[in-house]
SEPAMAR-126786 format. One record per residue: x, y, z of N, C-alpha, C, O, CB in turn; residue in three letters. Coordinates in steps of 0.001 Angstrom, whole numbers, plus 500000, padded with zeros to 6 digits. Glycine has a CB too. Layout:
XYZXYZXYZXYZXYZALA...
# end
This chain:
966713332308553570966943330875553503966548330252554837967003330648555910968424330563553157UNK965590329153554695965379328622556233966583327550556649967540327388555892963777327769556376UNK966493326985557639967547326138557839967488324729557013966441324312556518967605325917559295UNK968701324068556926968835323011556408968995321902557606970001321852558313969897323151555453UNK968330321379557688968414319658558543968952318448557667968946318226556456966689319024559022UNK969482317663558922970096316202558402968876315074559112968045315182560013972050315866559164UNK969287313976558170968273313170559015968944311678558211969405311521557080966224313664558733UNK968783310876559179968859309347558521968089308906557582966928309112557933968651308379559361UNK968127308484556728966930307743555676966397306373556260965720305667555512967631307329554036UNK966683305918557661965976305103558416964943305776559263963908305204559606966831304382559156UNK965312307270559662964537307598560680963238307684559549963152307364558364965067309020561661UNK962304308268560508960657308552560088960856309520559743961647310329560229959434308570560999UNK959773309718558279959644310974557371958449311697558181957483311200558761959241310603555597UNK958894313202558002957866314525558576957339314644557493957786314248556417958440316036559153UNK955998315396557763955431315995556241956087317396556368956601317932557350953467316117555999UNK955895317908554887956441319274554556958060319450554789958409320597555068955656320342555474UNK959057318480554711960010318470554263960465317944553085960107316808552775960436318214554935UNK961485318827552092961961318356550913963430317612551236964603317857551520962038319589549873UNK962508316542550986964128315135551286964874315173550183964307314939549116963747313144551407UNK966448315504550195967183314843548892968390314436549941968952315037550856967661316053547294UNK968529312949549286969474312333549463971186312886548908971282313423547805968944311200548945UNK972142312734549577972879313391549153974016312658549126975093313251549057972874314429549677UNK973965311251549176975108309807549187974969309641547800973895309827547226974664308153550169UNK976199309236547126976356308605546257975704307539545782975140307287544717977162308451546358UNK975967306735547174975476305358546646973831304857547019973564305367548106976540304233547321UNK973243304455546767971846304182547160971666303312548417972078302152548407971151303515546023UNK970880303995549829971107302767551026970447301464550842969487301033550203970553303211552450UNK971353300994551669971004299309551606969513299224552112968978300194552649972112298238552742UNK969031298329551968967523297976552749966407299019552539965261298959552985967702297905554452UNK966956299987551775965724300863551333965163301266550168965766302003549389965819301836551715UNK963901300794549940962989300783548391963133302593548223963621303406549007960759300018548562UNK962409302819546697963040304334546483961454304875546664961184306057546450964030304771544666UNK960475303941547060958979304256547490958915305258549429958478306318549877958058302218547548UNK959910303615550114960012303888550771961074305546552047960959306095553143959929302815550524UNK961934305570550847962547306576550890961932308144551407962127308955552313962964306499549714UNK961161307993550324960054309306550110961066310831550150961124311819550883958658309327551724UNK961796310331548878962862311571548551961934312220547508960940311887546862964600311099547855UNK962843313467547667962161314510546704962907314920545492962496315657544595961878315781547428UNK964147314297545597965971314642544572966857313480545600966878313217546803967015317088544848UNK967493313020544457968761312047544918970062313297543874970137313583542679968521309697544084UNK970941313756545213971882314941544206972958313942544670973160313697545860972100317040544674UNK973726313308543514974887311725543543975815313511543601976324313852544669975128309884541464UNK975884314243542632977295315138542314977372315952543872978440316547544017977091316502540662UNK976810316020544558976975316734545626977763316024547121978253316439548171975580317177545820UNK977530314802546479978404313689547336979813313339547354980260312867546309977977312552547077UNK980601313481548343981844313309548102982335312315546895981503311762546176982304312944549287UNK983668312136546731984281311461545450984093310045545798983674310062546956985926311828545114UNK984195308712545356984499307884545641985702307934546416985655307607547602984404307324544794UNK986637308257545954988190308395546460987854308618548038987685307857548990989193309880545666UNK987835310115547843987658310966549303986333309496550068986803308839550997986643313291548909UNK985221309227549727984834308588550805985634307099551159985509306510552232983377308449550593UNK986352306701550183987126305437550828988110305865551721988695305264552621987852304520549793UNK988213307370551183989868307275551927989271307747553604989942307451554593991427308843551021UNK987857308550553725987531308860554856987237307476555803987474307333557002986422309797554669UNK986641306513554848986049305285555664985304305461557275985208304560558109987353304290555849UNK984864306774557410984071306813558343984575307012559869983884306871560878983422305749558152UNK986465307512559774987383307225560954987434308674561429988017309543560779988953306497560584UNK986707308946562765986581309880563327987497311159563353987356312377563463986418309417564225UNK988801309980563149990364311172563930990233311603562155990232312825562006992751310059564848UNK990123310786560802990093312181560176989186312837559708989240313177558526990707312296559347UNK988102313187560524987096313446559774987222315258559666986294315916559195985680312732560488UNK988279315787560087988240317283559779989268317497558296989181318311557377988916318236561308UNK990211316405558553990706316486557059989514316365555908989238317110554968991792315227556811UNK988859314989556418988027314726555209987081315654554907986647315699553756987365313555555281UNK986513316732556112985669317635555647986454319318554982985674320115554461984660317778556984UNK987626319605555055988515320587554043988686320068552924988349320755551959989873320945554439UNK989191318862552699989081318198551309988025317835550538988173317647549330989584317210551321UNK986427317650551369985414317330550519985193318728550366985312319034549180984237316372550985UNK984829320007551329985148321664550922985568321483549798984734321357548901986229322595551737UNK987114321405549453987714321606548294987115320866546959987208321532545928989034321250548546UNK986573319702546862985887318973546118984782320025545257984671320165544039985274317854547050UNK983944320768546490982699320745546818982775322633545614981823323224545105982295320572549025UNK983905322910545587984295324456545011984081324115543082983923324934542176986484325009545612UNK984144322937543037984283322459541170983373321923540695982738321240541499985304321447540663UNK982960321934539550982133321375539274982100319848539036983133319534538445981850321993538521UNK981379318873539248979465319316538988979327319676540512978439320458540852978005317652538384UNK980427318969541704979693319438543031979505320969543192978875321341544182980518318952544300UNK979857321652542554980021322926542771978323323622542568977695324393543293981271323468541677UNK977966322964541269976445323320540309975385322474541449974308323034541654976392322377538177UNK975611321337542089974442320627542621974547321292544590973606321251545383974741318490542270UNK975607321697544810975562323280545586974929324002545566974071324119546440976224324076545472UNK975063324922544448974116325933544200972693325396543890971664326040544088974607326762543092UNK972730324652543588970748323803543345970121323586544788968947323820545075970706321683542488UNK971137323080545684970599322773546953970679324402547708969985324318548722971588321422547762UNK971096325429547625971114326667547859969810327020547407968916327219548230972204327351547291UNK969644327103546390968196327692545481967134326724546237966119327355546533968200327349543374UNK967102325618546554966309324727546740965726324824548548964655324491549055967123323395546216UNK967078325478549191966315325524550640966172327241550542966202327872551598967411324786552276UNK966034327887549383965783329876549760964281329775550022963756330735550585966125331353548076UNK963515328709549678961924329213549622961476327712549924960716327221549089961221330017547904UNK961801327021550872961304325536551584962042324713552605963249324594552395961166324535550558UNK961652324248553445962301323138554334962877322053553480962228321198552877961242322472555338UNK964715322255553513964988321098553163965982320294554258966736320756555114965509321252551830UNK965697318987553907966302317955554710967477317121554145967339316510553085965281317071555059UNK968095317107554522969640316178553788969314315208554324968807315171555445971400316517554131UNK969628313950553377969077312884554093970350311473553589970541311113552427967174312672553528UNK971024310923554780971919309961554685971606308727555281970631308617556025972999310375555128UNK972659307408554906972287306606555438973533306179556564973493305171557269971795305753554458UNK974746307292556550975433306889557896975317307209559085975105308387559372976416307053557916UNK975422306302559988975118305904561075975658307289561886974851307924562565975720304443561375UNK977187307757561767977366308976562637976988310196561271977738310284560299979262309057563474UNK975730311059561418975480312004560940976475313114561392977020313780560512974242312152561135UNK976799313403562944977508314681562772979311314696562415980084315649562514977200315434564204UNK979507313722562118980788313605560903980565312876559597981166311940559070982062312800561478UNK979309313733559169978707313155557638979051314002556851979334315106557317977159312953557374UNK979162313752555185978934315066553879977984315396554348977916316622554272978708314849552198UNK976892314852554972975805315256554822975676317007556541974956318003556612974700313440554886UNK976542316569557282976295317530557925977411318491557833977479319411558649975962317152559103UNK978674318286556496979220319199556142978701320184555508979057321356555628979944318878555694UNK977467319599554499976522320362552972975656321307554409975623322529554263974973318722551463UNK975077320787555564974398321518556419975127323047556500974769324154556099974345320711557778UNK976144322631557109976920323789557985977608324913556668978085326013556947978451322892559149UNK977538324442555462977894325081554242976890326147554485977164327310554781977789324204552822UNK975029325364554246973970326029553841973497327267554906973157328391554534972919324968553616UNK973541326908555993973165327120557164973929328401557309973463329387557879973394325995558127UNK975449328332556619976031329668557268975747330753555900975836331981555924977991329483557787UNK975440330018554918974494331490553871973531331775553724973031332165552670974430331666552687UNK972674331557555485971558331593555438971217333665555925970069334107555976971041330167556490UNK
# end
């Protein structure tokens, strides 16, 4: 498995990375041309719940990342897991979000998931 990267869906796209978005919700200000995703995985994204209740507040962001874990064990997040597993064994893939602090993101929780069954 090669490594998994995070990246903003503002920053600039590399070639030869497979972008899937991994937010629920679709970012603001960005066309789905401009995107240049390769998979939008919504089930792999925390709950609605869990992201209101995280709202992006630093002090809990270790709760919020054991509880999105726990989320992340059932299905469908459980099945769009294993897709993004299968999906970085044989290519560069990139997680790609639109919040502003990436290293207390789902998105750099799904990293540190992939990264350690590499």
């Amino acid at each position: 498995m090669r490594e998994v990267g995070v990246v903003r869906i503002y920053d600039e796209v590399t070639a030869g990375e497979y972008r899937v978005l991994v937010d629920r919700v679709w970012p603001r200000g960005v066309s789905k041309e401009a995107a240049h995703l390769d998979l939008w995985l919504k089930d792999v994204a925390p709950s609605t719940e869990l992201r209101r209740w995280y709202g992006h507040d630093p002090e809990r962001y270790e709760e919020f990342r054991r509880r999105y874990e726990a989320e992340l064990a059932d299905p469908p997040a459980a099945d769009a897991l294993r897709r993004l597993k299968e999906l970085a064994a044989d290519r560069r893939v990139v997680l790609v979000t639109a919040t502003k602090d990436v290293p207390r993101s789902n998105a750099a929780v799904l990293a540190s998931l992939l990264n350690l069954t590499a």
